[in-house]
C-alpha positions in Angstrom: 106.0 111.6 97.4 109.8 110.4 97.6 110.2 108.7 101.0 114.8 107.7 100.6 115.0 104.9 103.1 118.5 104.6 104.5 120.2 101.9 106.9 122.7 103.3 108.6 125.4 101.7 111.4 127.8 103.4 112.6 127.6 106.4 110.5 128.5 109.6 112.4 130.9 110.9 109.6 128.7 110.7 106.6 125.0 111.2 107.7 125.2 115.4 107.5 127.0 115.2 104.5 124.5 112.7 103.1 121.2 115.0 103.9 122.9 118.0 102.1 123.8 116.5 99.1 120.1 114.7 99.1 118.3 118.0 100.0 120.2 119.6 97.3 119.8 117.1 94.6 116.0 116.5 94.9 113.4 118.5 93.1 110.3 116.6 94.3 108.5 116.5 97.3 110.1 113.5 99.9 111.0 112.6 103.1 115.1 110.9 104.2 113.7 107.9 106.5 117.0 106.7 108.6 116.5 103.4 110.0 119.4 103.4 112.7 121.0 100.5 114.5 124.1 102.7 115.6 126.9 101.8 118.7 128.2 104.9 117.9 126.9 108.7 118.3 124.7 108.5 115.1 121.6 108.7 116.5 122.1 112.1 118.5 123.6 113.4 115.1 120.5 112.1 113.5 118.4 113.9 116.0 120.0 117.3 115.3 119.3 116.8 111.8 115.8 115.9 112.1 115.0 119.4 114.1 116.9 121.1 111.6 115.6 119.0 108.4 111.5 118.6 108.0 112.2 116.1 105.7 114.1 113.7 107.9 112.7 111.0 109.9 114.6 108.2 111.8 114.3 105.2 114.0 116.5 104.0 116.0 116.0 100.2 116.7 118.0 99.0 119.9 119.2 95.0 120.3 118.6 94.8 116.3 121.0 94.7 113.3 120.8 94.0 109.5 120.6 96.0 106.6 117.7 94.4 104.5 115.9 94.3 107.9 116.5 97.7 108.4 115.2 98.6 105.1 111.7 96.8 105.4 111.3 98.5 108.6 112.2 101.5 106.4 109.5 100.5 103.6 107.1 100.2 106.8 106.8 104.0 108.1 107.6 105.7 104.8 105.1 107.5 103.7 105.9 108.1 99.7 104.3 106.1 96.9 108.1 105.3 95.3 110.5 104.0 97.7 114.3 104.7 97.1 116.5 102.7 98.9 120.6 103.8 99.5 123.6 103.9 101.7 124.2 106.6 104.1 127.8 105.6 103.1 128.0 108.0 99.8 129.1 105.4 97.5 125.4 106.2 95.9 125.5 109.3 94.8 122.5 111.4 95.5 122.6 113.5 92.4 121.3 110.3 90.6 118.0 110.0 92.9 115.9 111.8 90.1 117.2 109.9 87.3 115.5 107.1 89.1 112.0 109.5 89.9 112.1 110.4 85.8 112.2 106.7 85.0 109.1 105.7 87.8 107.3 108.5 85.8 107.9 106.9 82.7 106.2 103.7 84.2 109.3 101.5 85.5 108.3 99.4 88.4 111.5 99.2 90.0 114.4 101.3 88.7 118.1 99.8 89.8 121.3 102.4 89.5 123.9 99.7 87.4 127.7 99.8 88.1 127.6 97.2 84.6 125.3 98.8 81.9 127.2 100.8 79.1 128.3 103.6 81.2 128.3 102.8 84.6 131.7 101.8 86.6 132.2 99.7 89.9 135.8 101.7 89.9 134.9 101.7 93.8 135.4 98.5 94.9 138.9 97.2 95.9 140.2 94.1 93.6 138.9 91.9 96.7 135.8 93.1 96.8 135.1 93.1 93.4 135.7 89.4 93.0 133.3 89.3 95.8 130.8 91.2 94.0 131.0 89.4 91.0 130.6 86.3 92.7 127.7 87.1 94.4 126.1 88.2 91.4 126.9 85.1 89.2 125.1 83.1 92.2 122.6 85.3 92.9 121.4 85.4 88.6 122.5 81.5 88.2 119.9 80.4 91.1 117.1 82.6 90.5 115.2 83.1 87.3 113.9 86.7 88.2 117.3 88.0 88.5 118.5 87.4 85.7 117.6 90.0 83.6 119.0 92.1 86.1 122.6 92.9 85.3 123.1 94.2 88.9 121.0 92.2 91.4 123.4 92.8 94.6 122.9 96.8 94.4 122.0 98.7 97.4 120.6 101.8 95.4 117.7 101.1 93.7 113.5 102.4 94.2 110.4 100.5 93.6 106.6 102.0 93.6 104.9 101.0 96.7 102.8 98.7 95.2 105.9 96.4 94.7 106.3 95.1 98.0 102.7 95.8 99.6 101.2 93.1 100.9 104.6 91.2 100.1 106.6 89.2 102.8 109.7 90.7 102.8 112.2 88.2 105.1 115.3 89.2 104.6 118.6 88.4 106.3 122.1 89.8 105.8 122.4 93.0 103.3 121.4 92.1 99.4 117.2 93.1 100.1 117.3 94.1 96.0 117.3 90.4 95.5 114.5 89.7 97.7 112.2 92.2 95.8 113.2 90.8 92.6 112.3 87.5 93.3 109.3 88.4 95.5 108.1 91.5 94.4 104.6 92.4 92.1 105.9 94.3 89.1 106.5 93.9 85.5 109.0 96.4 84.2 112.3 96.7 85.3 114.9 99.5 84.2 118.4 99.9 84.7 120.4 103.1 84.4 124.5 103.5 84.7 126.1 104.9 87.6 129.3 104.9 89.0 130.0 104.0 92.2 132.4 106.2 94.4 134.9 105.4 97.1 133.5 105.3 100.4 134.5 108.8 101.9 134.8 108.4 105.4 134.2 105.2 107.9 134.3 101.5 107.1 132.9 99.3 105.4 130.5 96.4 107.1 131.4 93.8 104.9 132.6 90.5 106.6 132.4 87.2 106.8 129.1 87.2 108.4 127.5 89.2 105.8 128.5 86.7 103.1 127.3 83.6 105.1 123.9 85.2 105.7 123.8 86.0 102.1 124.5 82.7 100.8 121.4 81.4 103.5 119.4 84.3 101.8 119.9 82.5 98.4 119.0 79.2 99.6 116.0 80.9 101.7 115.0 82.5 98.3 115.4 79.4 96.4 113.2 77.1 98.7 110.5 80.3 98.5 110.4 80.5 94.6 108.1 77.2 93.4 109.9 78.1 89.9 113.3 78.0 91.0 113.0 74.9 93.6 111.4 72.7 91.0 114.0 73.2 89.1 116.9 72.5 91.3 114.9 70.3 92.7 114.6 68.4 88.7 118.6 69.3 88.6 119.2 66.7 92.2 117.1 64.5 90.9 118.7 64.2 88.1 122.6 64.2 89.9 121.2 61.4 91.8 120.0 59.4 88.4 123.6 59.4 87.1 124.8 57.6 90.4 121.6 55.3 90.3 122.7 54.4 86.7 126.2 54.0 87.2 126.0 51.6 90.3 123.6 49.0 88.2 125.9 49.3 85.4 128.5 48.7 87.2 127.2 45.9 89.1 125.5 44.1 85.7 128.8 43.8 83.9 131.0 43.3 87.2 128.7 40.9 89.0 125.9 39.6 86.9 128.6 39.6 84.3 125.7 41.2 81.3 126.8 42.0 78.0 127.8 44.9 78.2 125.1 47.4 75.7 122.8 44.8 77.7 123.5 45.8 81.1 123.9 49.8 79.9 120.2 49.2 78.6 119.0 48.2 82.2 121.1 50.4 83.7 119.1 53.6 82.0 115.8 51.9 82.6 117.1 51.8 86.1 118.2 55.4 86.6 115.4 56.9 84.3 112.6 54.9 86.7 114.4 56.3 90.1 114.1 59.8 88.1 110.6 59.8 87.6 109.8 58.6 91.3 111.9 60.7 92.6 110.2 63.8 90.3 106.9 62.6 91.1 107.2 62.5 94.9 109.5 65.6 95.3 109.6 68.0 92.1 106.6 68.1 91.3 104.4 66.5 94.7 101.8 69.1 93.9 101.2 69.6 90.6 100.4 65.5 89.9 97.2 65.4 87.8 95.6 62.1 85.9 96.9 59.0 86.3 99.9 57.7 87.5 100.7 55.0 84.3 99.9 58.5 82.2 102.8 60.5 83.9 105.5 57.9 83.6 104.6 57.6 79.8 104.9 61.0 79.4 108.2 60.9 81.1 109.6 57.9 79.1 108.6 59.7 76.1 110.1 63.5 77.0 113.8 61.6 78.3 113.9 59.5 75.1 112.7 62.7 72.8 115.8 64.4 75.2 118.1 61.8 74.1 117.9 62.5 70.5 118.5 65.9 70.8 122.0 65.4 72.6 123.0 63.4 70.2 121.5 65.5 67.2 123.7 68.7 69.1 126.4 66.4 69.7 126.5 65.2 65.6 126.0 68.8 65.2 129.2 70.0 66.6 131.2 67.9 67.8 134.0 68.5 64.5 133.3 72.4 65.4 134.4 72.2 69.6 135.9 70.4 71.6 134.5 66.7 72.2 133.5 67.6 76.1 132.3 71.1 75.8 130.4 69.4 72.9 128.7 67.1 75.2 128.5 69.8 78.1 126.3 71.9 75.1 124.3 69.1 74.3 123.4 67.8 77.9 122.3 71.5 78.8 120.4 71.5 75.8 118.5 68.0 77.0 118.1 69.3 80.7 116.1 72.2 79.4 113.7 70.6 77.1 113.5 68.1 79.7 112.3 70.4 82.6 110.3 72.1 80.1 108.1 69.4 78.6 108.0 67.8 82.0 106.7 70.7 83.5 104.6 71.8 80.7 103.1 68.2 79.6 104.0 65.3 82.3 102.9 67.1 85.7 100.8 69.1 83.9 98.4 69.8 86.6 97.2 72.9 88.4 100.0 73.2 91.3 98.3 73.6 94.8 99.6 75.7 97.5 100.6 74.0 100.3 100.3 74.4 104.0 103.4 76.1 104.6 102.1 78.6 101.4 98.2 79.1 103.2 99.9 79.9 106.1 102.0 82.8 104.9 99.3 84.1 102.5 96.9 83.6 105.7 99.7 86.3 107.5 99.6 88.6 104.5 96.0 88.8 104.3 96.0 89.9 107.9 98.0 93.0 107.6 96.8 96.8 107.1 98.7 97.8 104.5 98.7 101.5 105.6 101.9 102.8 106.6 102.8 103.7 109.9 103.3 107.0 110.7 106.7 108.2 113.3 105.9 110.2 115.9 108.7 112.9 117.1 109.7 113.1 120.0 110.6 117.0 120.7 114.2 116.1 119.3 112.6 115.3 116.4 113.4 111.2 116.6 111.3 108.3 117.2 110.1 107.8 120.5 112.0 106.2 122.6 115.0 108.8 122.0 
């Protein structure tokens, strides 16, 4: 079964219009769960089309608000095996809801409508918005290594098999949940099909500044989450705060001690590359430190020397070919990433163990019953409590 989970605020204009276009677009069996946190007279307009529509279900949550919220309370009480998620806004278009079924048949784990694969359009969007957009994808694929694949992480349209997010936590806050299932979720094949994205027919929209602060926690919340990704930004710091280590001693070696000058640059890497590998060793990689400790920092020495040589390799390379600084910017992100890769692969090359803040949450999980929960109906044909 189909279970379409919709968020919907303030919706009274679209949410009939919405249910046709769905009810006439889908050939499979499925159910249009609304989750509503409506001010507005969207929940009695729900109502009517729940007695009218066996397929419709909704909730309406009082003193709560949030759209990534709203869908895992969606993902909660649906009762389908793939889980679609869209706007009651019809900026989705329904008509592409089996597109996404055929392409769950044909064994994608999560299938995400694209507004930027060969055929799809954003033509939507105002100008604003779409520098917004594209922002918040840059951010969203430049923190996170499982979105990157993922030409169009911030969508609101996209379905998942069940198994996805069972048994995952699912902490959302703000709007952009796709990105939380990407980075969170249990799946291994991800497809993306074009779609264009329409004008938004009646209402308006709920974008504001709140929305993008609370997405910009999200990605730090999803960062801090993700061992891969904090390690690395994590190694990235570390490695910020090496450059100031090593320009202060040189600085203070020629200056004060008055060294000569390759002399004091010398001591002045020793310096920075020591306060790096404490600094890695106590933060980036606190739990992953196996053998000794004389063993690790050898390693270390060895993978930033081995790092050196290949700047300056790259820089040899093609420096005559580019500019002299985007030659060097080339070459330093060429030593970063064999430095973060050996490290992580050779220096701390021990088991990583979960700590507590880790047993805890896997502790929740375990708890739950992953059953879905049904809705009862009230004789309107809502939740209860309407």
């Amino acid at each position: 079964m189909l279970s379409i989970v919709v968020p919907t605020y303030n919706e009274r204009d679209n949410v009939e219009r919405l249910v046709e276009r769905i009810t006439a677009a889908v050939h499979v069996p499925f159910e249009i769960v609304f989750v509503d946190d409506s001010r507005d007279d969207t929940p009695q307009i729900l109502a009517r089309l729940a007695a009218k529509y066996p397929q419709v279900r909704f909730l309406h949550r009082e003193g709560e608000r949030g759209l990534g919220s709203a869908v895992v309370t969606g993902f909660r009480i649906a009762r389908g095996d793939l889980l679609a998620v869209m706007d009651a806004d019809l900026q989705h278009p329904p008509e592409k809801l089996m597109d996404l079924v055929r392409e769950a048949e044909r064994g994608a784990d999560i299938v995400i409508p694209s507004r930027f694969v060969p055929g799809g359009s954003d033509g939507g969007l105002s100008p604003s918005r779409k520098l917004v957009s594209w922002t918040a994808r840059w951010m969203a694929r430049a923190l996170l290594r499982r979105v990157r694949p993922v030409t169009d992480p911030t969508s609101g349209f996209f379905l998942v098999r069940r198994r996805v997010v069972e048994g995952v936590e699912l902490n959302p806050i703000g709007w952009k949940i796709l990105i939380e299932v990407l980075v969170k979720g249990r799946y291994e094949r991800v497809v993306e099909i074009p779609y264009a994205f329409e004008a938004r027919a009646a209402g308006e929209s709920k974008m504001g500044l709140r929305e993008q602060w609370e997405y910009l926690v999200h990605l730090v919340r999803l960062v801090a989450s993700s061992p891969e990704d904090r390690r690395f930004w994590l190694y990235c710091l570390v490695g910020a705060s090496g450059v100031v280590v090593n320009f202060t001693i040189y600085w203070m070696l020629v200056n004060l001690a008055h060294l000569y000058v390759p002399l004091a640059g010398a001591l002045a890497a020793l310096a920075a590359m020591t306060s790096n590998f404490i600094l890695n060793d106590r933060f980036t990689w606190r739990d992953a430190r196996g053998g000794r400790l004389h063993v690790r920092a050898s390693r270390f020495l060895v993978v930033s020397a081995t790092g050196v040589l290949i700047s300056a390799g790259i820089l040899e390379l093609i420096h005559r070919a580019v500019h002299y600084l985007l030659a060097n910017l080339i070459a330093s992100g060429a030593a970063v990433w064999w430095n973060f890769t050996l490290n992580n692969r050779w220096t701390w090359a021990g088991r990583p163990q979960p700590g507590r803040a880790q047993r805890a949450a896997a502790a929740r999980i375990a708890s739950r019953l992953p059953q879905p929960e049904p809705v009862r109906r009230s004789q309107s044909g809502s939740a209860p409590g309407h």
